[in-house]
N, C-alpha and C positions, 0 to 999 in steps of 0.2 A: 571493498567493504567486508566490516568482519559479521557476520553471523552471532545475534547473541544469545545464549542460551536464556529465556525469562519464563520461569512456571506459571507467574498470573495469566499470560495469555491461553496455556494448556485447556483450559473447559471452554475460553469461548471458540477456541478451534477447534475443538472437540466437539461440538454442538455444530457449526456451519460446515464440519467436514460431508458431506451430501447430504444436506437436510434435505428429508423426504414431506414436500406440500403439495402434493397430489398430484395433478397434472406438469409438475416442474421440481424444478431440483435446484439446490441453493450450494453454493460450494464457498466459501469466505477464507479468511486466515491472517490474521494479525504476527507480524514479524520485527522483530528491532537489528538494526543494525550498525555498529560503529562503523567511524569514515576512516576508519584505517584500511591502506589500500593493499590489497594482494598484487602479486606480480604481473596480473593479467589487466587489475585495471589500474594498476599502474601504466602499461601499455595504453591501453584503450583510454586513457585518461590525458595523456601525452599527445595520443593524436586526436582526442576531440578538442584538444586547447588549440590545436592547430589547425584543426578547421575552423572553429569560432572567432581566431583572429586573422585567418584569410578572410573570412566572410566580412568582418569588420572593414576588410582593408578594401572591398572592393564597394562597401556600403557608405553611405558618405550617414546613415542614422544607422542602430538597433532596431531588431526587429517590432515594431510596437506592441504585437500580439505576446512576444516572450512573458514569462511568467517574473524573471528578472530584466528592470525597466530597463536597467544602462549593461548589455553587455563589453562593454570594454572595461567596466571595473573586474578586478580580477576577484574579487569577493564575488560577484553575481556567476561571472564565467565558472567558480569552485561549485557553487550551490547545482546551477543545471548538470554539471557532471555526477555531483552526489548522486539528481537525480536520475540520471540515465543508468548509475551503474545499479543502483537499489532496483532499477529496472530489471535489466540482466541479473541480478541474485534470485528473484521472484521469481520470473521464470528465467531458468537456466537452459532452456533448448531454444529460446528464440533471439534474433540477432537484432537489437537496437541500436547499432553503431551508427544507422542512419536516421535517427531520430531527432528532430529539428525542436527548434526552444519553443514554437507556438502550440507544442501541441500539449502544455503544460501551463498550469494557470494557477494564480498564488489568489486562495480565495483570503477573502479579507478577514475575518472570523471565522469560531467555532462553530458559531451556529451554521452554517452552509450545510458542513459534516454533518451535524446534528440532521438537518435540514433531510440531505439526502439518507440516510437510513432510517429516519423514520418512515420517509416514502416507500424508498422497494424494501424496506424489510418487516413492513408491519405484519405481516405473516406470521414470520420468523420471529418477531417480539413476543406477540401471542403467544405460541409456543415457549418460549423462552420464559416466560412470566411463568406458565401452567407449569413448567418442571422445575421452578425453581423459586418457588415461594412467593411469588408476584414479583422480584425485583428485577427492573427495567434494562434489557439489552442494551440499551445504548448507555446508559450509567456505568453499568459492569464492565462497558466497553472502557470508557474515559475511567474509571477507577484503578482499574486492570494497566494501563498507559503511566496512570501518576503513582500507583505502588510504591512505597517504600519497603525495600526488602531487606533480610538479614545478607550481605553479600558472601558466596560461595566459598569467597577465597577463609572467611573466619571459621567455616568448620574445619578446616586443615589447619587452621592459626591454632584452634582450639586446641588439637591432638599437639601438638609443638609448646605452644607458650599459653598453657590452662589459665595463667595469673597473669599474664600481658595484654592491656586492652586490644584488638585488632585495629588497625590504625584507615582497616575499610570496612566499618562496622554495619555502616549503610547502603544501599545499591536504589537509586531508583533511575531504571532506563531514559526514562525523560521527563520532564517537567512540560506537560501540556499547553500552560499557559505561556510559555516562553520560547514557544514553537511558530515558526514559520509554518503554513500550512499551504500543498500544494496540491493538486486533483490532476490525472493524467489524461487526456482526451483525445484516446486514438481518430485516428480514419481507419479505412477499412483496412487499409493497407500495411497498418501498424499496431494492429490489436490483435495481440497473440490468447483471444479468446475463442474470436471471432469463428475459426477453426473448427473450433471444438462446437457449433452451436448455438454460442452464447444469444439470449435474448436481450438482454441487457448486461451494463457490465458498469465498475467504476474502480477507480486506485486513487488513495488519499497515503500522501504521505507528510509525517511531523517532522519536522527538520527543525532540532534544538542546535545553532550554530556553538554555544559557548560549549555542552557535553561533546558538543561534535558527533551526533550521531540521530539516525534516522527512524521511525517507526513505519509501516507501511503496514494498509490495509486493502486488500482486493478483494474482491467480492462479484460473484457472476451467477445466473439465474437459466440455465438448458433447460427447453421443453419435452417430455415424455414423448408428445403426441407427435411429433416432427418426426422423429428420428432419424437413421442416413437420409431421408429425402433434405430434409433444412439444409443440411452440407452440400447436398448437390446441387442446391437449387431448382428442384423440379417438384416441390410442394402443390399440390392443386388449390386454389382459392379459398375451395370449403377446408380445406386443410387447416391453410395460413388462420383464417376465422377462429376454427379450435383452437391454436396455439392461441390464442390471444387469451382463451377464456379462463379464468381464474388466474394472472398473471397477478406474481405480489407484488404492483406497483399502486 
């Protein structure tokens, strides 16, 4: 997966990078990525087709919970690997090569996405509204997504051929409505947030199959009041309590 450089997303990452809500902390980040593979997950890609077709072979169904119904269509088997590799780009120190298809779920619509950020991030709106003229976080969000931008490549076109249209005039990373939409749902054993604290956590990602490339949003919510003790698990009860209170869900 390549990495794509897209400025609309710049301010809303720049606003979720540790937003400070008082007794907790917000950390977010909107990423695009083309499915063009690097030589690693080219690898890793090679042998998770090879395990999804042992699996196949010893299954007489697919798994039902998968997020793609029928894996033996090799479209479906391409999609979960996109997914797992946007995985590994997001976070880059944790190891998802064991990451199985049910823990991934194709919600039916936008609104779900909608759905979930307006829940844990009505904090974060508020705020977001106050510094920014009342207009709606989650708008800015899906705006910022379907952008249509001048593409990078014309300002060099510019300097070269001043009087020749650029022939990549346009750039927009995806087309929202035309996206497959998926949500990630760790267990504990598979959420590389978990770690760190996390009180909550979520990852959506757009997967426009004809641009062939991916958008991915994570977003996770650490309590002040916890601190090393939440890692260690030795929080005391009155503790756990405080953590809960003011929580932007």
């Amino acid at each position: 997966m390549k990495f794509l450089e897209y400025t609309p997303f710049d301010s809303i990452n720049l606003f979720l990078d540790q937003l400070n809500l008082g007794d907790c902390t917000i950390r977010g980040n909107l990423e695009a990525f083309s499915c063009k593979h690097t030589a690693t997950d080219r690898r890793l890609s090679i042998s998770l087709e090879h395990e999804i077709l042992d699996y196949l072979g010893k299954s007489s169904d697919s798994d039902p919970s998968s997020p793609v119904e029928h894996l033996s269509s090799r479209s479906s088997r391409k999609t979960l690997i996109y997914l797992v590799l946007t995985l590994g780009h997001m976070y880059p120190d944790y190891d998802f090569s064991a990451v199985r298809a049910h823990l991934f779920f194709q919600e039916e619509e936008l609104e779900s996405f909608k759905q979930m950020v307006d829940t844990y991030l009505s904090d974060a709106s508020r705020q977001w509204a106050a510094t920014n003229e009342g207009s709606s976080l989650l708008d800015s969000m899906t705006k910022a997504i379907d952008e249509v931008r001048l593409h990078s490549y014309c300002l060099v076109w510019r300097l070269y051929s001043p009087f020749i249209l650029c022939p990549y005039l346009m750039f927009q990373v995806i087309k929202i409505r035309e996206c497959d939409i998926y949500s990630y749902n760790p267990d504990s054993d598979g959420d590389p947030v978990l770690e760190k604290g996390a009180i909550w956590s979520f990852n959506y990602f757009f997967y426009n199959r004809k641009l062939k490339r991916v958008v991915s949003f994570r977003c996770y919510c650490t309590s002040k009041l916890s601190g090393d003790d939440f890692l260690t698990g030795v929080a005391s009860d009155a503790e756990e309590e405080d953590a809960l209170i003011d929580m932007d869900i």
